[in-house]
N, CA, C and O atoms as a GROMACS GRO file, in nm:
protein
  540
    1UNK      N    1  16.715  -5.240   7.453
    1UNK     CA    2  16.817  -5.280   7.359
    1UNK      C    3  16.928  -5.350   7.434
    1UNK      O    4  16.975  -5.320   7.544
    2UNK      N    5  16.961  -5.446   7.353
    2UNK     CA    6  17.086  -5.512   7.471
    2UNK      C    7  17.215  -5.471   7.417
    2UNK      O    8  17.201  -5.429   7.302
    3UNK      N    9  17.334  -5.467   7.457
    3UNK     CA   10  17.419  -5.433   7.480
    3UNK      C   11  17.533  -5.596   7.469
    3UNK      O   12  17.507  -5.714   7.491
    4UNK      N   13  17.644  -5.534   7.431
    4UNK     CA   14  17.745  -5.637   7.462
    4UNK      C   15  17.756  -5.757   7.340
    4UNK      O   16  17.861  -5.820   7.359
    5UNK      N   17  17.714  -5.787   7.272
    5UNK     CA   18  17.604  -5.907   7.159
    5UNK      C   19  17.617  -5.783   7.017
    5UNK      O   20  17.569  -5.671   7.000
    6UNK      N   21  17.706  -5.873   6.937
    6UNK     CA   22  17.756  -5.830   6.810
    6UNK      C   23  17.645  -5.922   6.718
    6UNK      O   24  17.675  -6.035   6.681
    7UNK      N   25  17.544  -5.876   6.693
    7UNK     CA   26  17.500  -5.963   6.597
    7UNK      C   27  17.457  -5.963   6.412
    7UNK      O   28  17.366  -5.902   6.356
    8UNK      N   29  17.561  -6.057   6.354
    8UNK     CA   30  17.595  -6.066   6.251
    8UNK      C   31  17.499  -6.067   6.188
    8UNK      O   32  17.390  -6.098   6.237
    9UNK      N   33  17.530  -6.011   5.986
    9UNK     CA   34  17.466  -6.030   5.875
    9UNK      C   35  17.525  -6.132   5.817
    9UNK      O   36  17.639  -6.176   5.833
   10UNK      N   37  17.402  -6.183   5.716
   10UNK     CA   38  17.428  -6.307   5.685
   10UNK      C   39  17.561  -6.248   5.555
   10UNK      O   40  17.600  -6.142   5.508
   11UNK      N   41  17.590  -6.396   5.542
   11UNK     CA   42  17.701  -6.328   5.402
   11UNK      C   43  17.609  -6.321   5.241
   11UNK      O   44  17.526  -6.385   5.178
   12UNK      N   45  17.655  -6.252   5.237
   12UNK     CA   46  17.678  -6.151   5.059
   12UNK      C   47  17.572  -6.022   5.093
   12UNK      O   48  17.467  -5.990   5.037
   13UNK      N   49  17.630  -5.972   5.189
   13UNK     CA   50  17.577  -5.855   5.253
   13UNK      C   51  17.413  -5.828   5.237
   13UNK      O   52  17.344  -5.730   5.209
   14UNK      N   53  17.395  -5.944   5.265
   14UNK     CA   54  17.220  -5.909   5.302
   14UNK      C   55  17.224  -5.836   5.372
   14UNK      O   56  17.322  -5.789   5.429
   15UNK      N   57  17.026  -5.791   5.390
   15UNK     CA   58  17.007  -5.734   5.518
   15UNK      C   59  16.925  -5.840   5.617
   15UNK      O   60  16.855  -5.941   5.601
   16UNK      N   61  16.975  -5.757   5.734
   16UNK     CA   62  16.921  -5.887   5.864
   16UNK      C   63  16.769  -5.879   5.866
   16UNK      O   64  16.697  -5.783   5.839
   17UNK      N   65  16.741  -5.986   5.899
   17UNK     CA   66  16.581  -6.004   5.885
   17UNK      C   67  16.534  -5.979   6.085
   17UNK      O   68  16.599  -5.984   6.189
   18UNK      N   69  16.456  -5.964   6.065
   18UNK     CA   70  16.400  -5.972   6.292
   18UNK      C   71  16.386  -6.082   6.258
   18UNK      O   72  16.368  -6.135   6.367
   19UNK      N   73  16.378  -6.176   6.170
   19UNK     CA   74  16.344  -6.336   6.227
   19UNK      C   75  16.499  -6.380   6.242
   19UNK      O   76  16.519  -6.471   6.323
   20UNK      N   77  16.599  -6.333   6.180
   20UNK     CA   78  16.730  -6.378   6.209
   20UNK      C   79  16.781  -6.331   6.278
   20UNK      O   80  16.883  -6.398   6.294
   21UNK      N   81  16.783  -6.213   6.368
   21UNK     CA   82  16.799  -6.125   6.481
   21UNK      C   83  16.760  -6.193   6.603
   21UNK      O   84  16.842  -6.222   6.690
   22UNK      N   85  16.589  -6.229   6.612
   22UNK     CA   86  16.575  -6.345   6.712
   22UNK      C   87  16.570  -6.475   6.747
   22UNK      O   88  16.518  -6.537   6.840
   23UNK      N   89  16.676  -6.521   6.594
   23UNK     CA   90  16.744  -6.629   6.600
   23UNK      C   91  16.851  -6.645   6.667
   23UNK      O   92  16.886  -6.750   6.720
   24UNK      N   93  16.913  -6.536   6.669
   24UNK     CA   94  17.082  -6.542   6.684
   24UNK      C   95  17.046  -6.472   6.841
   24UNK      O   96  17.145  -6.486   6.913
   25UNK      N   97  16.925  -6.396   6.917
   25UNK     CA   98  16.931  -6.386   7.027
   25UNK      C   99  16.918  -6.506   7.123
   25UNK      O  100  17.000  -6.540   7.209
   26UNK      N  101  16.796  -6.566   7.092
   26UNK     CA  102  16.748  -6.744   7.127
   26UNK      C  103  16.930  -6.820   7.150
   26UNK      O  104  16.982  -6.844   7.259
   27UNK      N  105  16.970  -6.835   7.057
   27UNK     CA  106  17.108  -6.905   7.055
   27UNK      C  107  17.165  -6.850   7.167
   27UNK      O  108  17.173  -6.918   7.268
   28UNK      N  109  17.211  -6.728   7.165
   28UNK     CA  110  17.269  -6.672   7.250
   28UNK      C  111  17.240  -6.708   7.416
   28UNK      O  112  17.315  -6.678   7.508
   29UNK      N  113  17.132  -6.766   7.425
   29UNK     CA  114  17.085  -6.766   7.520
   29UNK      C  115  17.064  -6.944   7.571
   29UNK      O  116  16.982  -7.000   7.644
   30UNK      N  117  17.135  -6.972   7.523
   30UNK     CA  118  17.100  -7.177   7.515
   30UNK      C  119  17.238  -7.214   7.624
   30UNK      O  120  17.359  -7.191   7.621
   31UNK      N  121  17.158  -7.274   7.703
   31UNK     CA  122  17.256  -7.342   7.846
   31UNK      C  123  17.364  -7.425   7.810
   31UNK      O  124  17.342  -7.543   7.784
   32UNK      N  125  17.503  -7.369   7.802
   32UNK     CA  126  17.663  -7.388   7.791
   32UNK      C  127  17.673  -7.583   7.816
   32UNK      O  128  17.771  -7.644   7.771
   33UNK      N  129  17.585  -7.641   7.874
   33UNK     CA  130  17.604  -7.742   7.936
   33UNK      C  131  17.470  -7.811   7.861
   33UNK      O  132  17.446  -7.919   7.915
   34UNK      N  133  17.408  -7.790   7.788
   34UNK     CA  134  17.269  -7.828   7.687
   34UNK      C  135  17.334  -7.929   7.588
   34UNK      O  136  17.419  -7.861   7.531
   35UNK      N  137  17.339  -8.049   7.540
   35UNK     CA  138  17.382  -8.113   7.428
   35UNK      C  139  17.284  -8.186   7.351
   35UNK      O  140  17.176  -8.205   7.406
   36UNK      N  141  17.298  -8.223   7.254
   36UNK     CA  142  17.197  -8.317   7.169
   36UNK      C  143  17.262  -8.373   7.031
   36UNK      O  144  17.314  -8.301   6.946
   37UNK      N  145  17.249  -8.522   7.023
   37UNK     CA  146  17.308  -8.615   6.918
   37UNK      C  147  17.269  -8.506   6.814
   37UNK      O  148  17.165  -8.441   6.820
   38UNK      N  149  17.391  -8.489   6.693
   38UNK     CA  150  17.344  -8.444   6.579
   38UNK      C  151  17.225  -8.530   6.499
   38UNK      O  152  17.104  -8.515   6.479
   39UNK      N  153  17.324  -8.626   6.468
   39UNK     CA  154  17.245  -8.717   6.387
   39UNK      C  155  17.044  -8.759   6.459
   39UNK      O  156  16.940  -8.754   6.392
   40UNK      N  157  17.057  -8.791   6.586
   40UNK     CA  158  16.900  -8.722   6.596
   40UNK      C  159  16.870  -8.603   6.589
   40UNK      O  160  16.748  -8.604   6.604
   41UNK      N  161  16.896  -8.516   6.579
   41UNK     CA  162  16.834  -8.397   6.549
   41UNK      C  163  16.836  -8.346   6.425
   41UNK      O  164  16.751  -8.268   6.384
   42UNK      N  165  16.980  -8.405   6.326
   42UNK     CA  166  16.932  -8.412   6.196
   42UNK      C  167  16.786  -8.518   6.120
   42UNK      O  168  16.722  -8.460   6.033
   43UNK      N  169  16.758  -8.609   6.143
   43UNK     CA  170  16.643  -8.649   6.137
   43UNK      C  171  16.563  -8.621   6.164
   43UNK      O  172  16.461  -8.675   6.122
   44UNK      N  173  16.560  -8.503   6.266
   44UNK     CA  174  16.406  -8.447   6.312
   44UNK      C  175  16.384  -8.378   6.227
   44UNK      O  176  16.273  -8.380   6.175
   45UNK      N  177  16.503  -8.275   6.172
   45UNK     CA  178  16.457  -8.166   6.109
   45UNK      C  179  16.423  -8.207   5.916
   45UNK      O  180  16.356  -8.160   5.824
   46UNK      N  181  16.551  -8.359   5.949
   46UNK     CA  182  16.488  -8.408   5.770
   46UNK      C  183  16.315  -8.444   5.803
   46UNK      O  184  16.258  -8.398   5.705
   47UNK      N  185  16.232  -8.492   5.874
   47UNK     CA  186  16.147  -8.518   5.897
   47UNK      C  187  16.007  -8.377   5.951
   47UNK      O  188  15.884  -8.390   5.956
   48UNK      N  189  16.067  -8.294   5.973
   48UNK     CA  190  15.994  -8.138   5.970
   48UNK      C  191  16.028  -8.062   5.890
   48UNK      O  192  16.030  -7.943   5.919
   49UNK      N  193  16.064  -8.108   5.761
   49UNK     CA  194  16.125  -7.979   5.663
   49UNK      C  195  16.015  -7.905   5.599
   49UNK      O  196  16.029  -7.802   5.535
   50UNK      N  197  15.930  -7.951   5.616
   50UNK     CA  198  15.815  -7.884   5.528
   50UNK      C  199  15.753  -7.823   5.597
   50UNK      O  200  15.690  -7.737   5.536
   51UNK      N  201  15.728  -7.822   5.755
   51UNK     CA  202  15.735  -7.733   5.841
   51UNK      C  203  15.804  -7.630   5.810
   51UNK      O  204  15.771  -7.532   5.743
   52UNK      N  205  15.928  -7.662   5.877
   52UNK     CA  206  16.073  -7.565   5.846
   52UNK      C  207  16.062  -7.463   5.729
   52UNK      O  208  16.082  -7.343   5.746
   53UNK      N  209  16.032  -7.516   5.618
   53UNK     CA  210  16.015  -7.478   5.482
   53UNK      C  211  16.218  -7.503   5.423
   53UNK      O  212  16.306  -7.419   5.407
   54UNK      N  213  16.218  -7.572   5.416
   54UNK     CA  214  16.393  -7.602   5.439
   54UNK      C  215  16.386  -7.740   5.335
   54UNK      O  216  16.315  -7.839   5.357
   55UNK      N  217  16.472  -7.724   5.222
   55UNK     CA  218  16.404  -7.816   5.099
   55UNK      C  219  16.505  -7.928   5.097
   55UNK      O  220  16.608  -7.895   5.155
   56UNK      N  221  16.508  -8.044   5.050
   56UNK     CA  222  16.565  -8.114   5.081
   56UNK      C  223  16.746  -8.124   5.014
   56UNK      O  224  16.832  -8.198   5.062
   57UNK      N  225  16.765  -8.041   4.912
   57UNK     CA  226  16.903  -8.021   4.916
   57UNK      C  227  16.974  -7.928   4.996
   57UNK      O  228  17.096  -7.934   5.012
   58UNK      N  229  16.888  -7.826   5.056
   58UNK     CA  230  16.958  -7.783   5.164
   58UNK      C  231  16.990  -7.848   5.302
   58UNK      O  232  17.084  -7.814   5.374
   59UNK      N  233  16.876  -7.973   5.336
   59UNK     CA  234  16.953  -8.050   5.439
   59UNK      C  235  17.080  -8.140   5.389
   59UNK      O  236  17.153  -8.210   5.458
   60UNK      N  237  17.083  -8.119   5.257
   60UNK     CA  238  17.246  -8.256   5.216
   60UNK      C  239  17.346  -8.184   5.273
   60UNK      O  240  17.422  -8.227   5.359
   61UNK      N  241  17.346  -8.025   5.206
   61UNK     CA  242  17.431  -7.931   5.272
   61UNK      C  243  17.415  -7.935   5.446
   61UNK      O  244  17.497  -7.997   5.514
   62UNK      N  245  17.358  -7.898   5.476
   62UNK     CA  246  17.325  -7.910   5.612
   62UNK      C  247  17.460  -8.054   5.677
   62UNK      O  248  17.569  -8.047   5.734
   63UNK      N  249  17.364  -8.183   5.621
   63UNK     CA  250  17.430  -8.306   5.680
   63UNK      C  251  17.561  -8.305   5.620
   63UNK      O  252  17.630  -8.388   5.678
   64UNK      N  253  17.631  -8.242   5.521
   64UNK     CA  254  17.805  -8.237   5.518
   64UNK      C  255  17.849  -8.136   5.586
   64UNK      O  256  17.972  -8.132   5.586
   65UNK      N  257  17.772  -8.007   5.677
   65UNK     CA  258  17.836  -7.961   5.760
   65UNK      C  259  17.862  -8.026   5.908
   65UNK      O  260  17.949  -8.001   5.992
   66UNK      N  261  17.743  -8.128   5.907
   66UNK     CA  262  17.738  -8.203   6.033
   66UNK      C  263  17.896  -8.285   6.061
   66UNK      O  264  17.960  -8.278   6.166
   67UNK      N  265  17.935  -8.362   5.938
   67UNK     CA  266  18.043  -8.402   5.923
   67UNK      C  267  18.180  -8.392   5.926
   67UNK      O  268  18.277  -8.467   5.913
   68UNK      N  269  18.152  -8.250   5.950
   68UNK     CA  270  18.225  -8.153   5.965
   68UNK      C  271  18.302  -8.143   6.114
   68UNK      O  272  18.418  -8.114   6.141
   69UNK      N  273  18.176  -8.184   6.209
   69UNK     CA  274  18.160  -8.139   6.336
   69UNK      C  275  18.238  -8.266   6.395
   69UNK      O  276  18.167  -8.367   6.390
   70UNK      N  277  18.373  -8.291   6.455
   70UNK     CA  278  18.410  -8.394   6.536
   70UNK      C  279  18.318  -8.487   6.613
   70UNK      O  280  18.282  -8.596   6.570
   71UNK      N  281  18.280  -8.432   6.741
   71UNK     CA  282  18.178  -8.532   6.759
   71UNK      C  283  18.023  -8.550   6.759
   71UNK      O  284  17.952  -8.465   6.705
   72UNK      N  285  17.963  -8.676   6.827
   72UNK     CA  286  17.852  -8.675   6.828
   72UNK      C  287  17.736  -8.580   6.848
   72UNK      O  288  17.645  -8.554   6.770
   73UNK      N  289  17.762  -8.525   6.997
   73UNK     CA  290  17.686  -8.456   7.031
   73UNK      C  291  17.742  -8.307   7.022
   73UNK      O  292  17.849  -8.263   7.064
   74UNK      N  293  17.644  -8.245   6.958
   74UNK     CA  294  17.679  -8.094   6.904
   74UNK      C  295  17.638  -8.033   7.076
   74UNK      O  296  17.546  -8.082   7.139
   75UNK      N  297  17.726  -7.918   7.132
   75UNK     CA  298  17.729  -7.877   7.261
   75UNK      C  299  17.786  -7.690   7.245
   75UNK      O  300  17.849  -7.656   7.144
   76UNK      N  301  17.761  -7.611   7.331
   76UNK     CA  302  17.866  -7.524   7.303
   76UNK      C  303  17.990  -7.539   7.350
   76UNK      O  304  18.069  -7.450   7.316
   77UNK      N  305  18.034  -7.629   7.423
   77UNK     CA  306  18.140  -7.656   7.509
   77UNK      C  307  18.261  -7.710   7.411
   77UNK      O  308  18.383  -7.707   7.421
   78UNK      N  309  18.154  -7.768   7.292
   78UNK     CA  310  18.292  -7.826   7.179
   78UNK      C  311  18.303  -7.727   7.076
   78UNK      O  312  18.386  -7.759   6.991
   79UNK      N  313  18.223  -7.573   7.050
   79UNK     CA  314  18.243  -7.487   7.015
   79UNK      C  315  18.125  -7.498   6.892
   79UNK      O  316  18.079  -7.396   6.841
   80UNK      N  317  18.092  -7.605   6.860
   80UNK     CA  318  17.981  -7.536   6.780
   80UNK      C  319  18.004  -7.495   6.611
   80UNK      O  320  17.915  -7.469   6.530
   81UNK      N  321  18.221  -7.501   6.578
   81UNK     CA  322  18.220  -7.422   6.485
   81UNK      C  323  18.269  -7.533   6.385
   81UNK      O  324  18.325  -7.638   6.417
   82UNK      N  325  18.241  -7.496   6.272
   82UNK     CA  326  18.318  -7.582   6.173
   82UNK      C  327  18.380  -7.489   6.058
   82UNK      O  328  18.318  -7.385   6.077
   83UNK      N  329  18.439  -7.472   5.981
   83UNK     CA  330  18.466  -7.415   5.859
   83UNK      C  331  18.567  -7.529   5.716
   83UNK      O  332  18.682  -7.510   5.678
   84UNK      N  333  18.478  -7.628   5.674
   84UNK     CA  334  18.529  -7.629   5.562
   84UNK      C  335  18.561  -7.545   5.425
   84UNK      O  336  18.499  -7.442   5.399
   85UNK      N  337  18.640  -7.585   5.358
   85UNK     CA  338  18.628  -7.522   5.228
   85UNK      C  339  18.474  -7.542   5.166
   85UNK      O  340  18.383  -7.610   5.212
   86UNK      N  341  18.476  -7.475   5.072
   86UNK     CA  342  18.381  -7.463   4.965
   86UNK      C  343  18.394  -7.598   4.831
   86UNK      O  344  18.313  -7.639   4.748
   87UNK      N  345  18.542  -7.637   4.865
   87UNK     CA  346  18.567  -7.758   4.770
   87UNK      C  347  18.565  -7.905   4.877
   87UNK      O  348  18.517  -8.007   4.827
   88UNK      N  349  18.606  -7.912   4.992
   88UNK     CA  350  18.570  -7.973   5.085
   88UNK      C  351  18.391  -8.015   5.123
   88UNK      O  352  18.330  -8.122   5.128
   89UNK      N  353  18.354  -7.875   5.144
   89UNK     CA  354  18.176  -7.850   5.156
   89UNK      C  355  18.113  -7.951   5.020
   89UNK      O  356  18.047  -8.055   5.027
   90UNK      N  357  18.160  -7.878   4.904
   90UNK     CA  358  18.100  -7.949   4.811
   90UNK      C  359  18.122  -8.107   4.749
   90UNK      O  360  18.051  -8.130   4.651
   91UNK      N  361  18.192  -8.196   4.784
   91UNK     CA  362  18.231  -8.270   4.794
   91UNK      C  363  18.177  -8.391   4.901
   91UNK      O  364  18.165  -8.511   4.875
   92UNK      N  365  18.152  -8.330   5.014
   92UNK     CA  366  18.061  -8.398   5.084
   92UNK      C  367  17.953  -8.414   5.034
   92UNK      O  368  17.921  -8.528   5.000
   93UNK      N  369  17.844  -8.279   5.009
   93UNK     CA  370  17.784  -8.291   4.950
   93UNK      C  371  17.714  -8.336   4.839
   93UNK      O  372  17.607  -8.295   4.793
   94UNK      N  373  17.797  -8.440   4.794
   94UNK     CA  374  17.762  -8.531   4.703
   94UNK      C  375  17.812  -8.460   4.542
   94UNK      O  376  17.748  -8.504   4.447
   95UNK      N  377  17.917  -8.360   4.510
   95UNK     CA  378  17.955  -8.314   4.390
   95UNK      C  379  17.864  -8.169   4.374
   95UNK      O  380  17.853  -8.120   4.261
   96UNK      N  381  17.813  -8.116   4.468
   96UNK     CA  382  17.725  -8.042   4.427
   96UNK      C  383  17.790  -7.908   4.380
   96UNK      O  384  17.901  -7.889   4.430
   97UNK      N  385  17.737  -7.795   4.282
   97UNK     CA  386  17.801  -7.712   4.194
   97UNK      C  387  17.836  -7.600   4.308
   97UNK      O  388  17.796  -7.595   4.425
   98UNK      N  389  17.901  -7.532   4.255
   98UNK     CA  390  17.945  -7.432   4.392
   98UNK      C  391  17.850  -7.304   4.376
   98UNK      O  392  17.874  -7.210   4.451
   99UNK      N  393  17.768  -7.294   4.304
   99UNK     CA  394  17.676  -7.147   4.267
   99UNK      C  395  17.528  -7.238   4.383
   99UNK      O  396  17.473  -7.186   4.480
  100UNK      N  397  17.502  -7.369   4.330
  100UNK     CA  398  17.388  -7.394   4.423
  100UNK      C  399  17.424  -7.435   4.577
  100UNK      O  400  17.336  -7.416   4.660
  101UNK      N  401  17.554  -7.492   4.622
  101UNK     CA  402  17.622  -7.502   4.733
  101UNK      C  403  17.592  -7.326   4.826
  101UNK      O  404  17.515  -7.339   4.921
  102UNK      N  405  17.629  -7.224   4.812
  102UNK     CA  406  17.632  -7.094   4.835
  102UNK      C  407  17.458  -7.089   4.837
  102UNK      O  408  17.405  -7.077   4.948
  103UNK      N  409  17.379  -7.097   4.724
  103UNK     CA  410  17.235  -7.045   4.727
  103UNK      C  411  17.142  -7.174   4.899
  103UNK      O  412  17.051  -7.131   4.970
  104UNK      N  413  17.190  -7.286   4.911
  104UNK     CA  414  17.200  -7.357   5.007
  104UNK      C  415  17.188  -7.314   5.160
  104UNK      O  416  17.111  -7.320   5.256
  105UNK      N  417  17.339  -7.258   5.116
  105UNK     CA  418  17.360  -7.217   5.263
  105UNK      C  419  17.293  -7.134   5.314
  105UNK      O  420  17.220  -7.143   5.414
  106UNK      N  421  17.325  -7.005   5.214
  106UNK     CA  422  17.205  -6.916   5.267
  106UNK      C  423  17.045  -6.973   5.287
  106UNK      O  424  17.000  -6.930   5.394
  107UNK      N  425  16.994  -7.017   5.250
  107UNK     CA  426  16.863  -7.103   5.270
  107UNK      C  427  16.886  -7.139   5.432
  107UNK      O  428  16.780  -7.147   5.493
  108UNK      N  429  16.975  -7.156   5.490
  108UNK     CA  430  16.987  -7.254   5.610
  108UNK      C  431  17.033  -7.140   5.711
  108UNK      O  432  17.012  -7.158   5.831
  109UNK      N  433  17.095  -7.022   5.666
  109UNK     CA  434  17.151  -6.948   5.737
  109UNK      C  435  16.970  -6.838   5.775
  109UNK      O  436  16.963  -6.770   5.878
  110UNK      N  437  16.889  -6.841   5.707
  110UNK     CA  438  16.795  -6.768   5.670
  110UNK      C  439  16.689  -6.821   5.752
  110UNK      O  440  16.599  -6.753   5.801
  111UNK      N  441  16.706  -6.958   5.766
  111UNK     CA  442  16.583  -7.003   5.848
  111UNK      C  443  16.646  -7.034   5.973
  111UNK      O  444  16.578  -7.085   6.061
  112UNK      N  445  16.776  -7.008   5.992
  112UNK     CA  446  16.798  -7.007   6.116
  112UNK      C  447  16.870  -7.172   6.182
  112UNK      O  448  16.865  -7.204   6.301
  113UNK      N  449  16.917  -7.234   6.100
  113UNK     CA  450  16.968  -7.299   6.115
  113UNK      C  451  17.090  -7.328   6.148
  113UNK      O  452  17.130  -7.410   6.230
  114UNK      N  453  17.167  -7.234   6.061
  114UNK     CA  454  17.310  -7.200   6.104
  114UNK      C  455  17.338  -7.089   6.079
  114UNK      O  456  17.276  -7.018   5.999
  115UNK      N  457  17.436  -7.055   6.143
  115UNK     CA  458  17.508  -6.900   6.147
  115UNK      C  459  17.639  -6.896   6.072
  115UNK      O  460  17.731  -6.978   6.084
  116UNK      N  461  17.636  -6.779   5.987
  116UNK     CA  462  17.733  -6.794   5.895
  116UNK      C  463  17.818  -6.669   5.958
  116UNK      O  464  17.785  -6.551   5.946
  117UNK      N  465  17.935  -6.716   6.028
  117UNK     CA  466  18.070  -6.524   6.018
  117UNK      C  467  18.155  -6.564   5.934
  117UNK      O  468  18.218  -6.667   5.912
  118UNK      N  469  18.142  -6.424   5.873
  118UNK     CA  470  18.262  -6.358   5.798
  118UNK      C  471  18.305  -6.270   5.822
  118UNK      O  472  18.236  -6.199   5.895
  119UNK      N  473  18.451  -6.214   5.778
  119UNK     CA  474  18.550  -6.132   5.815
  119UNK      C  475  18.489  -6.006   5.743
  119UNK      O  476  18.423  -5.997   5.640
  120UNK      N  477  18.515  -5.951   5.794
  120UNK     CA  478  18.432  -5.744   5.699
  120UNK      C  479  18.480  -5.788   5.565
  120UNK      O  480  18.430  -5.695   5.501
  121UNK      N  481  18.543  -5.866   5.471
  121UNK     CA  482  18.608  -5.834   5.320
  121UNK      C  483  18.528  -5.962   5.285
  121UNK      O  484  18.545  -6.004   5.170
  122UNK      N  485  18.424  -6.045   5.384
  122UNK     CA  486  18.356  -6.115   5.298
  122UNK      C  487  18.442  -6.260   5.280
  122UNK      O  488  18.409  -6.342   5.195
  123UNK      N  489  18.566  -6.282   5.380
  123UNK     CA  490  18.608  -6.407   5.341
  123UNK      C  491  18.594  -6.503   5.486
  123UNK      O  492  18.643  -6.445   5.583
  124UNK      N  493  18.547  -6.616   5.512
  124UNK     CA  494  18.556  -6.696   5.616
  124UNK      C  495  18.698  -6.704   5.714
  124UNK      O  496  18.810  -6.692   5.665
  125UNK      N  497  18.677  -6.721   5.830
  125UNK     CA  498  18.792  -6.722   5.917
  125UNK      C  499  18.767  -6.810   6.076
  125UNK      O  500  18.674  -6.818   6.156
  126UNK      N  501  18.867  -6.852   6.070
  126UNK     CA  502  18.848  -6.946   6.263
  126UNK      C  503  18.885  -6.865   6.337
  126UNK      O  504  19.001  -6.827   6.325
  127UNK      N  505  18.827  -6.827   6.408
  127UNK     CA  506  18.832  -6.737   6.533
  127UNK      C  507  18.931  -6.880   6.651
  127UNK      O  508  18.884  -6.986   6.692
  128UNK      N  509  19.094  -6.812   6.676
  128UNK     CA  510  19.112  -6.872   6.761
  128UNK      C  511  19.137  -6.861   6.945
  128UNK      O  512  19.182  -6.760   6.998
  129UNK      N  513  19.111  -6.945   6.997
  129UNK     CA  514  19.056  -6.916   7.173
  129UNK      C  515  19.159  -6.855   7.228
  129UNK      O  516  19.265  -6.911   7.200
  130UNK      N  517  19.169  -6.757   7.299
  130UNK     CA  518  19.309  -6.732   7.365
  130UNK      C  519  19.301  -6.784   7.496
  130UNK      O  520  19.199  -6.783   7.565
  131UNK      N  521  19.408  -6.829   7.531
  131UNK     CA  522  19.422  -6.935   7.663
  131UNK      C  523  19.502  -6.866   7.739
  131UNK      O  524  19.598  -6.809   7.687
  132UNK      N  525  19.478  -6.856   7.894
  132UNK     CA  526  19.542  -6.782   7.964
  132UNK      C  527  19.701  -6.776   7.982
  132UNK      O  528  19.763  -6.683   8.034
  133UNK      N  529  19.755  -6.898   7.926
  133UNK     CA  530  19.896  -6.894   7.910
  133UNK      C  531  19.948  -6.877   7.791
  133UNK      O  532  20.062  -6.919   7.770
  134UNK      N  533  19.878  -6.814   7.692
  134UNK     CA  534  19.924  -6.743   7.557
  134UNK      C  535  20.008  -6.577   7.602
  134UNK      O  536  19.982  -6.490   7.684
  135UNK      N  537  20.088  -6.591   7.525
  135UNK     CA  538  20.173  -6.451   7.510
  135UNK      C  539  20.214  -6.415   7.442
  135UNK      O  540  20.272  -6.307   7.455
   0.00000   0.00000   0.00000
């Protein structure tokens, strides 16, 4: 059992699946200095979705979180995180309703695509970095 590695449930208090357990271990484990163009790697995966099993309005969602992301190449070094609103989210998304926006995500959070934290009461939050000259 490892130690040290908090690993999250998805939101609306599911339960964790072992395929999302050794999703979020895999991640955990991806070289700090590893990068790759979103936008190619969003095309790979619009182009393996049926592989994936990942349907094609969940990649729209998907590609307005990409948009989300400042730059090109997604890295952990640029943190990896985004948090729009839900009216922001949906909006990119091309107007999409906020009941199928939510059923979406989870779809994406489920196959391991992205990782969703929330705060214990169930509401989103930015975790901010503390820098050694904070006081």
């Amino acid at each position: 059992m490892q130690s040290g590695n908090a690993f999250t449930t998805p939101f609306g208090r599911r339960s964790l699946s072992l395929g999302m357990l050794a999703t979020q271990a895999q991640a955990s484990d991806v070289d700090p200095q590893a990068s790759v163009d979103k936008w190619k790697l969003f095309r790979s995966l619009c182009e393996a979705r049926a592989l994936i099993g990942i349907s094609d309005r969940a990649l729209v969602v998907l590609n307005a979180l990409l948009t989300f992301y400042p730059q090109n190449a997604l890295s952990e070094a640029g943190g990896l995180v985004v948090f729009p609103s839900n009216v922001q989210l949906s909006l990119r998304a091309h107007g999409m309703a906020p009941a199928t926006l939510r059923r979406h995500l989870s779809a994406l959070v489920e196959t391991g695509l992205i990782f969703r934290k929330d705060s214990p009461n169930g509401k989103r939050y930015a975790r901010k970095a503390r820098t050694a000259g904070a006081g």
